[in-house]
BAVEX-400613 format. One line per 8 residues: number of its first residue (from 1); their letters; for each residue y, z, x of C-alpha. Coordinates in Angstrom, 3 decimals, always signed. Last residue first. Example, Ala and Ser with C-alpha at 12.3 -4.5 7.8 and 13.67 -1.06 7.14 Angstrom:
! residues 2
2> SA> -1.060 +7.140 +13.670; -4.500 +7.800 +12.300
! end
This chain:
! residues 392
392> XXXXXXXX> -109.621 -2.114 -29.051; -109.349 -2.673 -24.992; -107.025 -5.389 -25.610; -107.432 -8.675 -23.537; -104.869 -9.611 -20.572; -103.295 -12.818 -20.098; -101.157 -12.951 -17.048; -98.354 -15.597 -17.723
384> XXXXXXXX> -95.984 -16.845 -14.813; -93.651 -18.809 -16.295; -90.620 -21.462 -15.201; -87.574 -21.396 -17.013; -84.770 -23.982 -16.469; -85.609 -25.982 -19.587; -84.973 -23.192 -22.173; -85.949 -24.037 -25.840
376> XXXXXXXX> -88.409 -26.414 -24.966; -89.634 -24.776 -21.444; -90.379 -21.422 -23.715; -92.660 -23.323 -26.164; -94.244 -25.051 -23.000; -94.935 -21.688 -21.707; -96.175 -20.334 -24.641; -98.716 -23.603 -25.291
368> XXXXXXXX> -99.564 -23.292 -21.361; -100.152 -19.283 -21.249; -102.409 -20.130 -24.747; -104.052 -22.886 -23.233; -105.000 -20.411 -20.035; -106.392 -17.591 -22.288; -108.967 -20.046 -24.311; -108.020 -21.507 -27.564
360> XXXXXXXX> -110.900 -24.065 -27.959; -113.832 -22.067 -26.341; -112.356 -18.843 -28.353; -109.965 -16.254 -28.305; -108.975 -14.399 -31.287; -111.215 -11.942 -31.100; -109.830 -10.886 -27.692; -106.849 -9.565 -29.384
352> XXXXXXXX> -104.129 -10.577 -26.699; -102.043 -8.561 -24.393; -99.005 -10.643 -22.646; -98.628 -9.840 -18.939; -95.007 -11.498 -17.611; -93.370 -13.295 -14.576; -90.423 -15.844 -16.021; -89.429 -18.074 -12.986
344> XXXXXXXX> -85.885 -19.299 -12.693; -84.196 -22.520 -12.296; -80.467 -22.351 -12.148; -79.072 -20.460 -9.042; -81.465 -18.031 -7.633; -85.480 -17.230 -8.488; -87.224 -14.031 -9.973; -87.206 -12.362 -13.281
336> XXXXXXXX> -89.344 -10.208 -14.499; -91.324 -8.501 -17.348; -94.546 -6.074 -16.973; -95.462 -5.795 -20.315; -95.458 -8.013 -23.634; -97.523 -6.820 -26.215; -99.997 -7.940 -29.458; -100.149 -11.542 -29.128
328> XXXXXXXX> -102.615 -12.952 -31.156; -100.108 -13.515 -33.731; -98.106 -16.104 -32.154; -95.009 -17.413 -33.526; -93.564 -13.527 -32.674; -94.049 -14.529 -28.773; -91.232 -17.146 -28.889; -89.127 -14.441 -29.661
320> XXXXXXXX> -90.307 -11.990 -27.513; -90.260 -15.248 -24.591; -85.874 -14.994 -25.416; -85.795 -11.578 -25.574; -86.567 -11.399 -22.319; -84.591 -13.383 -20.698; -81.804 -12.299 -22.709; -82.210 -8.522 -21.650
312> XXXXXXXX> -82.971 -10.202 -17.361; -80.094 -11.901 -17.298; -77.785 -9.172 -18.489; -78.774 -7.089 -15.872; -80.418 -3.397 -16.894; -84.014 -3.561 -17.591; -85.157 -3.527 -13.949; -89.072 -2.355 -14.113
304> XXXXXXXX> -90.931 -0.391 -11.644; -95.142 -0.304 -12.621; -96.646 +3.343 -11.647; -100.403 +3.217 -11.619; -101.219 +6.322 -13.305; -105.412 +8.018 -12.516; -107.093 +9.624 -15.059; -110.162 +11.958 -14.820
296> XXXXXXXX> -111.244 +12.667 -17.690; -111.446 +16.527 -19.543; -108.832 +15.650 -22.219; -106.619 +18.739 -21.550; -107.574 +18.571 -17.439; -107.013 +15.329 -16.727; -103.884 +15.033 -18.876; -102.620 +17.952 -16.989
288> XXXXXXXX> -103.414 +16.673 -13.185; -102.520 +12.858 -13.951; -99.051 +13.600 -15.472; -98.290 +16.195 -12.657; -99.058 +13.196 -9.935; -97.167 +11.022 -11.944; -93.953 +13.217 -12.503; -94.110 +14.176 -8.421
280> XXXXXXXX> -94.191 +10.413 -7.811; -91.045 +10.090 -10.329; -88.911 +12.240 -8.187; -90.227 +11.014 -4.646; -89.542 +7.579 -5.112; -85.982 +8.081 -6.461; -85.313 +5.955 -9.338; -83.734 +2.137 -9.330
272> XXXXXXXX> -86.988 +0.563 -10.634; -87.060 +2.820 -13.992; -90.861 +3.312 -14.606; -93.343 +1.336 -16.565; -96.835 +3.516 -16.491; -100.166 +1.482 -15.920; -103.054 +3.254 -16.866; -106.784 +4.219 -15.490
264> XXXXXXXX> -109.716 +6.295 -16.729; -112.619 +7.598 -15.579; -115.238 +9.596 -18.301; -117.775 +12.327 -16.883; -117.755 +14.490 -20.076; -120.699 +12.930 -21.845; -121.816 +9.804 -19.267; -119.968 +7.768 -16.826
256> XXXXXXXX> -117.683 +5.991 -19.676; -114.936 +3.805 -18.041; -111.644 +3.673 -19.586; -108.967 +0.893 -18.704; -105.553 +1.190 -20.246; -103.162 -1.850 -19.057; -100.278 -1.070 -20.394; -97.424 +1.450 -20.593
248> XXXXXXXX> -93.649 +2.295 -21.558; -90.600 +4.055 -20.196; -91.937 +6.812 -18.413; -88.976 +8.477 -16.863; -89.786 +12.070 -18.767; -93.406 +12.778 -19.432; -94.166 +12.381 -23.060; -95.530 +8.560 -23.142
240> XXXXXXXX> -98.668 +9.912 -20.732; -99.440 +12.165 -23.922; -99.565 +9.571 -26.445; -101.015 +6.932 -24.607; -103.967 +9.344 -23.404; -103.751 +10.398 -27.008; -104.274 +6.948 -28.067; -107.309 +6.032 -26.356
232> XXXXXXXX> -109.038 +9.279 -26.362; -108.704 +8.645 -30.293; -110.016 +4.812 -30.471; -113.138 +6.191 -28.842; -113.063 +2.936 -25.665; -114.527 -0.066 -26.328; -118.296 -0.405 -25.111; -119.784 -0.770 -21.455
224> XXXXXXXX> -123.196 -2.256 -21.785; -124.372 +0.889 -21.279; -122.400 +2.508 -23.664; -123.883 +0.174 -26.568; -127.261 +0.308 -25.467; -127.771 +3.401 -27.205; -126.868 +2.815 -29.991; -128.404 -1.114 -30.591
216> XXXXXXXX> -131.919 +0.852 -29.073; -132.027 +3.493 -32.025; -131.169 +1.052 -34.656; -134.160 -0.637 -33.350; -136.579 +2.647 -33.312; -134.987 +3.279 -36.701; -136.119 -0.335 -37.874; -139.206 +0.308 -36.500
208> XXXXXXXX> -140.139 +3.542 -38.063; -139.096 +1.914 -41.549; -141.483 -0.956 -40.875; -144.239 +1.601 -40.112; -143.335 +3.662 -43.051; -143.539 +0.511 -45.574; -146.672 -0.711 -43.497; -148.145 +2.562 -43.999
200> XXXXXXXX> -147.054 +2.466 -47.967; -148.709 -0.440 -48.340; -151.896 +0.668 -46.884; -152.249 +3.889 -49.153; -151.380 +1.835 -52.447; -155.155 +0.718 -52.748; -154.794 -0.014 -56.093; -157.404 +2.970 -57.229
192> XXXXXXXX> -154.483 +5.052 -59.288; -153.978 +8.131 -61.058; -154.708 +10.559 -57.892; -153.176 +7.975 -55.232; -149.949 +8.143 -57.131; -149.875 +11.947 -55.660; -150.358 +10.456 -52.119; -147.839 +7.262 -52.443
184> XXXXXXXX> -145.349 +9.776 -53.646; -145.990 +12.038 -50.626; -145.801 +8.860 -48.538; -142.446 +7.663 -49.927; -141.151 +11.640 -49.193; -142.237 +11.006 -45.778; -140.467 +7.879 -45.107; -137.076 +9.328 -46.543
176> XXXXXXXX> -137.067 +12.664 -44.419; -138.149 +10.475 -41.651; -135.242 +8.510 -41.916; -133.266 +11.978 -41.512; -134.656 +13.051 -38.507; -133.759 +9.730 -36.738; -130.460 +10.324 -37.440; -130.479 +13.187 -36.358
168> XXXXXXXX> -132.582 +11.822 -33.256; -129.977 +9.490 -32.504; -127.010 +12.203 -33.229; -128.938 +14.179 -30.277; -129.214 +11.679 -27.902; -125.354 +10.235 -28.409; -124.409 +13.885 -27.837; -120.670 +14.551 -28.624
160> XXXXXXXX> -121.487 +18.247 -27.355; -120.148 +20.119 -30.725; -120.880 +16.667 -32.891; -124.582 +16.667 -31.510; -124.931 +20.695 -32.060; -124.466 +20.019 -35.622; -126.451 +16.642 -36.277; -129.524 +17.963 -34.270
152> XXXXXXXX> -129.498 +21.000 -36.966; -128.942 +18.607 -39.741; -131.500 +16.499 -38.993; -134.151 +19.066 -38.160; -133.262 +21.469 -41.650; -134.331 +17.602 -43.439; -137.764 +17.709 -41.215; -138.191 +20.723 -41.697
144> XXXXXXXX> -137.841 +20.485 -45.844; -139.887 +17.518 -45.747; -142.945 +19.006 -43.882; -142.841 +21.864 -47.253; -143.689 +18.566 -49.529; -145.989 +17.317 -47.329; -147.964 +21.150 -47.255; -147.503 +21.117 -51.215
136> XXXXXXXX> -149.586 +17.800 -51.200; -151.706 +19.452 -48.616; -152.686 +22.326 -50.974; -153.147 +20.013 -54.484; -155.494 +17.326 -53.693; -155.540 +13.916 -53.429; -158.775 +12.101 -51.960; -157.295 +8.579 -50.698
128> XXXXXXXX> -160.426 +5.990 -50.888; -160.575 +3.353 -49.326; -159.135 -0.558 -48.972; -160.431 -2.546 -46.015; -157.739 -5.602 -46.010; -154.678 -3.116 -47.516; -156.153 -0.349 -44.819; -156.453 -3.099 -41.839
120> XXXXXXXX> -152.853 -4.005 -42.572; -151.741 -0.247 -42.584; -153.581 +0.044 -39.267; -151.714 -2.799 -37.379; -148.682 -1.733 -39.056; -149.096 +1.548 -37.301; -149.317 +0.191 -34.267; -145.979 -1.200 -34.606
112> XXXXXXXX> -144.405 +2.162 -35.625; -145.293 +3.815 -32.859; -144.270 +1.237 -30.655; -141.318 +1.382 -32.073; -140.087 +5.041 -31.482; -141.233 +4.881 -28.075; -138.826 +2.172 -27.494; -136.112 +4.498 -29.094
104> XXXXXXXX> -137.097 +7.315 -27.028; -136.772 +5.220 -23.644; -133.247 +4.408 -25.085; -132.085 +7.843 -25.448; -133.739 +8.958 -21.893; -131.539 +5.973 -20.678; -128.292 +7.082 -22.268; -128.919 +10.667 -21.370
96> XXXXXXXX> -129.129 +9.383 -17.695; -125.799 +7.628 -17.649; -124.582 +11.228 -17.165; -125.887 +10.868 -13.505; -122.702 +11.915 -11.335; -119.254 +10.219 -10.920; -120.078 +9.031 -6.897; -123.473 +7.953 -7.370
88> XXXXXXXX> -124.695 +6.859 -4.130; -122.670 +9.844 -1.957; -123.760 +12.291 -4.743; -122.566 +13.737 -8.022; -124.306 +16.660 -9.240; -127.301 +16.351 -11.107; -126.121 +17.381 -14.846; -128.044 +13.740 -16.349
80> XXXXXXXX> -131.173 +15.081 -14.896; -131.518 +17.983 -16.292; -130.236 +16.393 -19.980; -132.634 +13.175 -19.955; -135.332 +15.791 -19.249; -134.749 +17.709 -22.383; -134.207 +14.396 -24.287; -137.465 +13.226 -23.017
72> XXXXXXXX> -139.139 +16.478 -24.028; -137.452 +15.681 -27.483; -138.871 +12.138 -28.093; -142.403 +12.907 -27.201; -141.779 +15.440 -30.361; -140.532 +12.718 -31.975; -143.848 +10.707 -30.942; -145.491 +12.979 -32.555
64> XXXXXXXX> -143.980 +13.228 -36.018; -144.483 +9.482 -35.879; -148.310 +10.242 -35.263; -148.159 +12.227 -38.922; -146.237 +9.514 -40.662; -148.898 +7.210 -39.636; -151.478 +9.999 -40.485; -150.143 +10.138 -44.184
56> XXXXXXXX> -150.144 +6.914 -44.561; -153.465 +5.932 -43.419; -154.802 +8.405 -45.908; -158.101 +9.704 -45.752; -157.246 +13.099 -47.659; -159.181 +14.993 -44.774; -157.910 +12.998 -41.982; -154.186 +12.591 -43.469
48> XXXXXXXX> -153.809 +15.827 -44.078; -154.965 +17.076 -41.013; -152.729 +14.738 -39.103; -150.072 +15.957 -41.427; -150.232 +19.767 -40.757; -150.511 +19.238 -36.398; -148.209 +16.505 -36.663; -145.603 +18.931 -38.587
40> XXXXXXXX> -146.335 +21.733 -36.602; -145.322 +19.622 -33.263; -142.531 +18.043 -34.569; -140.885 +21.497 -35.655; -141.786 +22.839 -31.873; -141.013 +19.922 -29.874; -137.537 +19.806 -31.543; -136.539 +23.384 -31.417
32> XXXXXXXX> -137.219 +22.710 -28.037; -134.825 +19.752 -27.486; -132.129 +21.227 -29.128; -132.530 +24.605 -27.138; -132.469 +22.327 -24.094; -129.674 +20.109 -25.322; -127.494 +23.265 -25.940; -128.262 +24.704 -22.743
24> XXXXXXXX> -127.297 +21.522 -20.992; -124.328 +21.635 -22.712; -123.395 +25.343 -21.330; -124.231 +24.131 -17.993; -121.879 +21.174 -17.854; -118.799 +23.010 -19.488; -117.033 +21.286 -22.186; -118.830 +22.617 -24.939
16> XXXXXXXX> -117.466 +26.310 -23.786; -117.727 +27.572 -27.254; -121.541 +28.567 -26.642; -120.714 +30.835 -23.679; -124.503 +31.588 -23.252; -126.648 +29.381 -25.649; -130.099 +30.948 -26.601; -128.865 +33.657 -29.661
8> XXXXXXXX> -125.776 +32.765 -30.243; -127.198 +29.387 -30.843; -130.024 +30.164 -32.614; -128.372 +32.226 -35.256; -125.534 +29.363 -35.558; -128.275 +27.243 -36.600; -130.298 +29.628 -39.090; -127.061 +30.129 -40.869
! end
């Protein structure tokens, strides 16, 4: 309720998620709401944690901080990410939320390293925790925000498909966990002189800096270049497949640019004996609609194939058959025959599951054991194998 208040409230347009500016407004009200909660939270902890002594309490308290660090980051990440594209950067800055996500996930750590340090000096120097009964309720009440925080970044994070803002959901709700170990740890404190306090901090510190590393693996992921969503994947097959004359397709390449900036490239197998201009108008209407109903930018490579001789059906069917012995193999594509009289060459892509490739069954043994399989059966035939590796 509160959510969709605030975002009828602050975000213009708020069902246009695909537009630039109205994402930006949603990380910007995100990343406000963010400094704000985090803020008050630090501000009730740290006091807390000063008057109750607890190392705990103000470790938790600091991590509150460093969310709210977190959040003016991911504001910033956002303005910059929506520069327009320029002559050095020719598909814009969305990389940029990636990097402001990882620069919060660093941040994330050290917080909770230094707070290991102090937990350690707490269990070594044990003192007193002084429990009493208005800032326990005030930890309690910090849990509730922080829980209304995760789901709130969770929500607008699916509407933009935010990697930032599902990070600092997620985020959100380890802190949820960590703070509701440190209110335990401060009502045990008032039945108890085992100086809990400072294993609790190392507790939340350790739990801070596995989130700060879970945090990083995300994040790094698209950087690195990751596989493709599985779903953009097959509804760009699915929907190039429609078009009339398009007889089959391979070699998918998708390249993530940041949030809505994604490329993407296809081979389409076309009838070799159709007019040039026909099936170039098909393409070019293919590109322009797909483009624009999965907001990429695709481009069609157009691949003729001659299916119709005799020669080249049994050909064919004889390197499918081979092909069955070898489960790695996933697809044939791009299938030819060229030479005169007896000896012929076999030119053919074969897709492959990269997991099953290895430093003993590397792409060019397998072309050479399918190859020799073929040369058995047929002795005439001479291949060409490309090996390509699925996307995903």
């Amino acid at each position: 309720m509160i959510t969709d208040y605030l975002i009828k409230t602050f975000v213009k347009d708020n069902e246009k998620v695909d537009n630039i500016k109205v994402r930006n407004a949603y990380g910007n009200l995100a990343g406000a709401i963010g400094i704000i909660v985090n803020v008050l939270l630090f501000a009730i902890k740290l006091s807390v944690g000063l008057l109750a002594g607890s190392v705990a309490v103000m470790a938790d308290a600091f991590n509150n901080l460093s969310d709210a660090a977190s959040s003016i980051i991911t504001i910033i990440g956002f303005k910059l990410a929506n520069k327009p594209a320029d002559a050095e950067h020719p598909f814009g800055h969305g990389r940029i939320e990636y990097i402001s996500a990882l620069i919060v996930s660093f941040l994330v750590m050290l917080v909770g390293l230094q707070f290991v340090k102090s937990s350690l000096e707490r269990i070594t120097n044990p003192a007193t925790v002084k429990f009493e009964v208005i800032p326990f309720l005030l930890l309690l009440v910090s849990i509730f925000f922080k829980l209304w925080l995760s789901k709130f970044n969770k929500s607008i994070g699916h509407r933009i498909n935010s990697s930032a803002l599902k990070a600092a959901a997620t985020d959100a709700l380890g802190d949820v966990f960590t703070s509701s170990t440190v209110v335990i740890s401060f009502l045990l404190a008032k039945f108890t002189q085992f100086p809990l306090d400072g294993y609790i901090g190392v507790f939340v510190a350790c739990a801070i800096i596995y989130s700060g590393y879970g945090l990083i693996k995300e994040t790094l992921n698209p950087l690195l270049g990751e596989a493709p969503d599985p779903v953009l994947v097959s509804n760009i097959s699915d929907m190039v497949m429609s078009y009339e004359n398009i007889n089959g397709i391979h070699d998918l390449v998708v390249h993530n640019y940041g949030p809505g900036r994604i490329m993407a490239s296809i081979h389409a197998e076309i009838p070799s004996d159709i007019d040039v201009m026909t099936i170039h108008h098909i393409i070019d209407t293919a590109e322009r609609e797909i483009s624009k109903k999965l907001n990429i930018y695709l481009v069609i490579h157009m691949d003729p194939i001659c299916v119709d001789t005799d020669e080249i059906v049994d050909a064919r069917k004889v390197v499918e058959d081979v092909l069955k012995t070898y489960p790695s193999v996933k697809s044939l594509h791009d299938f030819r025959v060229v030479g005169e009289n007896d000896i012929k060459n076999l030119i053919f892509d074969i897709v492959v599951n990269p997991q099953d490739l290895n430093d003993c069954f590397t792409k060019e043994k397998l072309a050479k054991f399918i190859e020799r399989d073929i040369k058995k059966l047929h002795p005439q035939f001479n291949c060409v194998i490309t090996v390509d590796i699925e996307m995903i």
